[in-house]
MOPAC internal coordinates of N, CA, C and O (Angstrom, degrees):
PM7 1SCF
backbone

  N    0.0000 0     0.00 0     0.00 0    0    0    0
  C    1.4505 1     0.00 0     0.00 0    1    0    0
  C    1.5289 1   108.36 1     0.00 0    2    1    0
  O    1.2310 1   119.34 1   -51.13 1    3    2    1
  N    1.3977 1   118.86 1   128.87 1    3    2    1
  C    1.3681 1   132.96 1  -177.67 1    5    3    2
  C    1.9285 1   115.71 1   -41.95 1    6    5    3
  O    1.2310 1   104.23 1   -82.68 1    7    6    5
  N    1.0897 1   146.69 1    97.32 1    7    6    5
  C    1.3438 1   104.98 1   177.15 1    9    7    6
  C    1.3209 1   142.19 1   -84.11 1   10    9    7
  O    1.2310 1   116.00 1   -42.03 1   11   10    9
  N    1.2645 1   125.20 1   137.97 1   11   10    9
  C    1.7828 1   129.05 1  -168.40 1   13   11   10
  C    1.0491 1   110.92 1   -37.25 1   14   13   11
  O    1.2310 1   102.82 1   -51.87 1   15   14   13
  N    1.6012 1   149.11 1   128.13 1   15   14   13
  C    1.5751 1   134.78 1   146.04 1   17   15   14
  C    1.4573 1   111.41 1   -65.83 1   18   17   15
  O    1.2310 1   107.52 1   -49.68 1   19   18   17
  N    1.0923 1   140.88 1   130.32 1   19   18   17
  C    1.5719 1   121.62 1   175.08 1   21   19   18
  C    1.9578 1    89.45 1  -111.45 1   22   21   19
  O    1.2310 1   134.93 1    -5.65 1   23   22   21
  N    1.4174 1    88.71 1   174.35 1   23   22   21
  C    1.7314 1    83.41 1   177.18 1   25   23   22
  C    1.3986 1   109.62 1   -96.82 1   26   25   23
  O    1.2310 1   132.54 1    -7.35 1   27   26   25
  N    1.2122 1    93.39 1   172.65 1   27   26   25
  C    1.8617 1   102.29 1   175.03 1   29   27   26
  C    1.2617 1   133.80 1   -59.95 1   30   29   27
  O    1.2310 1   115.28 1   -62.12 1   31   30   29
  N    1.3238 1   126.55 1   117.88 1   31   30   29
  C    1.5317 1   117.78 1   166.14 1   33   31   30
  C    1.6310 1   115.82 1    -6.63 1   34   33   31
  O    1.2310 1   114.25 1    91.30 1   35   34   33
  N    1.0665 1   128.50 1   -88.70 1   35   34   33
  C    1.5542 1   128.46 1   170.59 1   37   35   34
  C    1.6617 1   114.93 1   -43.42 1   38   37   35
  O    1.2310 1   112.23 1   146.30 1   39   38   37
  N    1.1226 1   132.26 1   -33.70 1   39   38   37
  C    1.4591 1   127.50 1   152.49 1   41   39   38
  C    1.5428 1   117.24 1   -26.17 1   42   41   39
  O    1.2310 1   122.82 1   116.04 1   43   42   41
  N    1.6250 1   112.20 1   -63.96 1   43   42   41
  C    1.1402 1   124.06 1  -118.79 1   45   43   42
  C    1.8258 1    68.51 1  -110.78 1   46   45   43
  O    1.2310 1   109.70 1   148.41 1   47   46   45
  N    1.3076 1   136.92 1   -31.59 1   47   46   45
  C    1.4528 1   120.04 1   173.47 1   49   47   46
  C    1.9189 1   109.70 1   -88.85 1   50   49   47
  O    1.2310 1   125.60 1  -172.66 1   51   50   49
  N    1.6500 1   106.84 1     7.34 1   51   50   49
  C    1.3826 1    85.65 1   157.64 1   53   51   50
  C    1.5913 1   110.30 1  -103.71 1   54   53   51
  O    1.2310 1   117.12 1  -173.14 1   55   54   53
  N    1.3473 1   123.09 1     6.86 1   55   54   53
  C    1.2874 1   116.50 1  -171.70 1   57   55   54
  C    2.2479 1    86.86 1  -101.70 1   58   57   55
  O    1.2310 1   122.72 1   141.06 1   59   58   57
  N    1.1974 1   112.39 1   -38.94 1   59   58   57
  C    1.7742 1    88.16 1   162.62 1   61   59   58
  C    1.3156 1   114.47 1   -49.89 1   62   61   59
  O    1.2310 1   116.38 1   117.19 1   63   62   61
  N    1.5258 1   124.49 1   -62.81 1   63   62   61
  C    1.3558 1   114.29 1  -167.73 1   65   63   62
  C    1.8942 1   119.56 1   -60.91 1   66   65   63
  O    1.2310 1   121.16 1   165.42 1   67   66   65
  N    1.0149 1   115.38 1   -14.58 1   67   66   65
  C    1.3601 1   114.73 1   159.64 1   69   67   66
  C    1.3938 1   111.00 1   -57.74 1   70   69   67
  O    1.2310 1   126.20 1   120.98 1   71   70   69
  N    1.7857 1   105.68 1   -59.02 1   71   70   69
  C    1.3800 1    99.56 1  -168.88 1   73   71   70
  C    1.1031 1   121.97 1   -85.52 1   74   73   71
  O    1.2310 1   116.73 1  -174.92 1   75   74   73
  N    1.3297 1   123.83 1     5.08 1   75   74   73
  C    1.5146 1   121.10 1   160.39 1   77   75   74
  C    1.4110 1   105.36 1   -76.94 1   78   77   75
  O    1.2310 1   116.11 1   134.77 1   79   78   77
  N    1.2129 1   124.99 1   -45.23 1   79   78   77
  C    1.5415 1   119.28 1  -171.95 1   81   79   78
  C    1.8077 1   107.21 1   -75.95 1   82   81   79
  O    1.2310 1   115.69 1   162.06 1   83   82   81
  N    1.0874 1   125.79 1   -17.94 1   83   82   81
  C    2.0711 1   137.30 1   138.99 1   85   83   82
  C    0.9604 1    75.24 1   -18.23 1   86   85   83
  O    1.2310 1   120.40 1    70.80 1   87   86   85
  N    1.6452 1   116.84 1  -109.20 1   87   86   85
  C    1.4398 1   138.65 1  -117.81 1   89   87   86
  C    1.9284 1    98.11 1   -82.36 1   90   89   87
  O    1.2310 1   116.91 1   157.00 1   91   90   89
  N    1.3291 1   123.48 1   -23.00 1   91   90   89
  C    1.3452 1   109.74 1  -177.04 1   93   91   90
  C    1.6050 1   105.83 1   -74.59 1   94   93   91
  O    1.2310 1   122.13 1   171.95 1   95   94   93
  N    1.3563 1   113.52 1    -8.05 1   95   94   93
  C    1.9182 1   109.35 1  -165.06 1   97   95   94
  C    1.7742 1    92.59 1  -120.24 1   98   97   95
  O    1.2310 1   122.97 1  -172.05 1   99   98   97
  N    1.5999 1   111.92 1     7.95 1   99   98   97
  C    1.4865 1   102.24 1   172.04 1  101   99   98
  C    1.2536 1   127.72 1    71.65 1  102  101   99
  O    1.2310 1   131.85 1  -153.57 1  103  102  101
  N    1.5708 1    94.73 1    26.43 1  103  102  101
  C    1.7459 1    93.52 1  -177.23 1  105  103  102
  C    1.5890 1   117.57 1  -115.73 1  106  105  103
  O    1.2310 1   126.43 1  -150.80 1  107  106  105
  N    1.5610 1   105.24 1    29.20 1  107  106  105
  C    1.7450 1   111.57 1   170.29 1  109  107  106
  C    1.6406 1    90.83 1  -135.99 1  110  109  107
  O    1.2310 1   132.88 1    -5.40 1  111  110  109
  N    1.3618 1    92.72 1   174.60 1  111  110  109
  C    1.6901 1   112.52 1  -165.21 1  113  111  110
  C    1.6135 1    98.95 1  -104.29 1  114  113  111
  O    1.2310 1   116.23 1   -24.55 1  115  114  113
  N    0.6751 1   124.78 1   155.45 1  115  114  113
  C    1.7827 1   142.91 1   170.66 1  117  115  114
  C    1.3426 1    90.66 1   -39.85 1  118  117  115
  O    1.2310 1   118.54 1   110.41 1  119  118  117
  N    1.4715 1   120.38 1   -69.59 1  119  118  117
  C    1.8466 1   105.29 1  -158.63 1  121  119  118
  C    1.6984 1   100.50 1   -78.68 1  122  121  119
  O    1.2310 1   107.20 1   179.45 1  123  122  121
  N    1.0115 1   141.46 1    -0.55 1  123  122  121
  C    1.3530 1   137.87 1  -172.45 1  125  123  122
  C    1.8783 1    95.05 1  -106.05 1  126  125  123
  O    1.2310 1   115.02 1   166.54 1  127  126  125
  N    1.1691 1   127.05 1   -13.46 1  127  126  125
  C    1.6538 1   136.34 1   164.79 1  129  127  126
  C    1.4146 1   100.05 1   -92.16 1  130  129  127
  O    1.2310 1   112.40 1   138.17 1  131  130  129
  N    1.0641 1   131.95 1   -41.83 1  131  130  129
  C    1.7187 1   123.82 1   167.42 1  133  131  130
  C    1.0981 1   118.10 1   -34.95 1  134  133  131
  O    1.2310 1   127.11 1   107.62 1  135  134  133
  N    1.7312 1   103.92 1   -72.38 1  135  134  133
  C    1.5060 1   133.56 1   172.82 1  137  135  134
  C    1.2998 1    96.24 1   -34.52 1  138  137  135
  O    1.2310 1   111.77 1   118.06 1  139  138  137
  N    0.9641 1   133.11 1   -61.94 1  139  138  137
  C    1.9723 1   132.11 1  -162.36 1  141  139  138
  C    1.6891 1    90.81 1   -69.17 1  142  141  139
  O    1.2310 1   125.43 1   132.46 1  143  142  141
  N    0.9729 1   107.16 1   -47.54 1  143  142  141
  C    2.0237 1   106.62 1  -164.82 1  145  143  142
  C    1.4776 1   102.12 1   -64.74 1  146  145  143
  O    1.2310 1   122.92 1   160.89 1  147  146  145
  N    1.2315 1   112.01 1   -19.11 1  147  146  145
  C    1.4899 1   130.49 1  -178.97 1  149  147  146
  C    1.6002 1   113.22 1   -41.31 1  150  149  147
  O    1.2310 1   137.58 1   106.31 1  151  150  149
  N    1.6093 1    83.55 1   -73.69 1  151  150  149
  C    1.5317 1   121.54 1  -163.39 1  153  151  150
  C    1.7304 1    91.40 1   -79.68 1  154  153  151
  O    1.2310 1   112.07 1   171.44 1  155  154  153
  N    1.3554 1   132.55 1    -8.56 1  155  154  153
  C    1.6750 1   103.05 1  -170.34 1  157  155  154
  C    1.4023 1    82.28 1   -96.78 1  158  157  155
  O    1.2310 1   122.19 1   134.34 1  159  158  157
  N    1.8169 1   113.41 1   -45.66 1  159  158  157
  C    1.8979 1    99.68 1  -178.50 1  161  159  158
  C    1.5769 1   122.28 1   -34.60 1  162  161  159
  O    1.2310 1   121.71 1   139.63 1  163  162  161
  N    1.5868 1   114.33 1   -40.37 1  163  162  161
  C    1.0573 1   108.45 1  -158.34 1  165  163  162
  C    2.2436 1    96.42 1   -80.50 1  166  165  163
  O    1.2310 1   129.52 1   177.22 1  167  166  165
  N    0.8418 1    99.25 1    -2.78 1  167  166  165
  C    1.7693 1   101.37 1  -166.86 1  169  167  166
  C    1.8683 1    83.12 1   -96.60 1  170  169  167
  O    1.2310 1   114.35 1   162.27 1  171  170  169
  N    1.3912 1   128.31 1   -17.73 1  171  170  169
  C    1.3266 1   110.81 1  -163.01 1  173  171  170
  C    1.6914 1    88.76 1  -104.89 1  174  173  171
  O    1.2310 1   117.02 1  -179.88 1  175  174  173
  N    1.2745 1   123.27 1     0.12 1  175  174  173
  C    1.0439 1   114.45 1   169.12 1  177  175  174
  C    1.7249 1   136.21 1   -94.37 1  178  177  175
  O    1.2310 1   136.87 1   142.35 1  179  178  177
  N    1.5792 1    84.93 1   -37.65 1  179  178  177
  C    1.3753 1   100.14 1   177.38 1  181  179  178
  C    1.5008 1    98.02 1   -79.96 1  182  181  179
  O    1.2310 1   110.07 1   162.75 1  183  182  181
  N    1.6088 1   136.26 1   -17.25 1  183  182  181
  C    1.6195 1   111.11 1   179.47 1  185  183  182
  C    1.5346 1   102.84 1   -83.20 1  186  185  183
  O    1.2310 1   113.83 1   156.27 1  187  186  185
  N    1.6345 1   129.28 1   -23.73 1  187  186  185
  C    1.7699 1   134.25 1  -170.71 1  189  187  186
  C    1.9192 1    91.89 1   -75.28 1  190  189  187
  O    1.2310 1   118.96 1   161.03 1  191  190  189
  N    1.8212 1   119.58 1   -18.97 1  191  190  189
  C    1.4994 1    95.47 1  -175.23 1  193  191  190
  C    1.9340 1    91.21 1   -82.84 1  194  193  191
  O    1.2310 1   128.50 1   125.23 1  195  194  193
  N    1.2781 1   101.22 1   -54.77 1  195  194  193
  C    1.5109 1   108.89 1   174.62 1  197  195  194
  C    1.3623 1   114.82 1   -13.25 1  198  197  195
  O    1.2310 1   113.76 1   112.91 1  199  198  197
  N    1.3350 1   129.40 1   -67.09 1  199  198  197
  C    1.4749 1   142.54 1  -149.83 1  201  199  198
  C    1.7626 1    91.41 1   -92.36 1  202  201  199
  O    1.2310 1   126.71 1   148.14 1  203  202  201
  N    1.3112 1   104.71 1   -31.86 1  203  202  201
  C    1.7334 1    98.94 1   178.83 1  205  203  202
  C    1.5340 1   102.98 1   -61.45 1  206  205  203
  O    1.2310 1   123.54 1   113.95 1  207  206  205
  N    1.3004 1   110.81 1   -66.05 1  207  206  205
  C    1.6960 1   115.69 1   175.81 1  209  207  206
  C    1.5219 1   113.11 1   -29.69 1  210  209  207
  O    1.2310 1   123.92 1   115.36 1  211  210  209
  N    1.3280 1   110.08 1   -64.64 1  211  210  209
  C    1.7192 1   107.76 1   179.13 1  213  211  210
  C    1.7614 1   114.54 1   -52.87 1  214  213  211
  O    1.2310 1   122.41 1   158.04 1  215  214  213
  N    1.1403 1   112.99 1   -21.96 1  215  214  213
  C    1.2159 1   108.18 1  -176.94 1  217  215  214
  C    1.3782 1   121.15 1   -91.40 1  218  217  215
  O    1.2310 1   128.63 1   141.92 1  219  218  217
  N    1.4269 1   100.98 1   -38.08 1  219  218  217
  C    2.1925 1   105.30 1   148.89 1  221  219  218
  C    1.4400 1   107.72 1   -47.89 1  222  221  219
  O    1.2310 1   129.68 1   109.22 1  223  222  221
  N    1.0086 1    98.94 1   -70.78 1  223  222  221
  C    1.6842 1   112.66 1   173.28 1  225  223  222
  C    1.5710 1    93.91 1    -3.52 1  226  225  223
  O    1.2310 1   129.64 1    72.99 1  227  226  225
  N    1.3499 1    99.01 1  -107.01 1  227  226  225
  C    1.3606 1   116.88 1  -177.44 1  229  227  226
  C    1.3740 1   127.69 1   -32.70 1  230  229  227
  O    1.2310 1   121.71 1   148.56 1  231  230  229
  N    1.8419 1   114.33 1   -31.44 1  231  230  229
  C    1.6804 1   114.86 1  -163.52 1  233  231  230
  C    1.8744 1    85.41 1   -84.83 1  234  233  231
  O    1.2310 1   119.08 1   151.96 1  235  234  233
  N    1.6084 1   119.36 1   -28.04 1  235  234  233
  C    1.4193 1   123.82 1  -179.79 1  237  235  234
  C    1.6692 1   104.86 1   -58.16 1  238  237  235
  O    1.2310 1   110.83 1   122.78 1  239  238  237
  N    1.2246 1   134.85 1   -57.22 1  239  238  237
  C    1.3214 1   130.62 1   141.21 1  241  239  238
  C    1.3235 1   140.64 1    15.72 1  242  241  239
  O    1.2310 1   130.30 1   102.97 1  243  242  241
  N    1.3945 1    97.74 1   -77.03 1  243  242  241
  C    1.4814 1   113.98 1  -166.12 1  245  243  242
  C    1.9605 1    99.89 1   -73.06 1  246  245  243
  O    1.2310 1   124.68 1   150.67 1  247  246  245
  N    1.5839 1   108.63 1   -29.33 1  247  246  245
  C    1.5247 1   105.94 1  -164.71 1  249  247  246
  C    2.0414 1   110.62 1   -82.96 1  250  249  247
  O    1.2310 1   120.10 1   180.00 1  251  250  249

């Protein structure tokens, strides 16, 4: 199976700061700002399961 390149941490917060500065000068549409709000929910979700795990992780640990 091929493996994915994904981009870099710092990549991926200069492609927000583009698209925040998009949407502050009005140059995307509501559903194309969704689409972006889309993709950060899903990054604010998968890092709150992430950090949950480490913290089982750890309370699994202590017992």
């Amino acid at each position: 199976m091929p493996t994915i390149s994904l981009p870099r941490p710092r990549e991926i917060q200069g492609l927000l700061t583009q698209t925040a500065a998009a949407i502050a000068q009005e140059q995307l549409t509501s559903a194309e700002i969704d689409r972006a709000m889309l993709g950060v929910e899903q990054v604010r979700t998968a890092r709150s399961r992430f950090y949950d795990g480490m913290s089982e992780g750890s309370r699994n640990r202590r017992h």
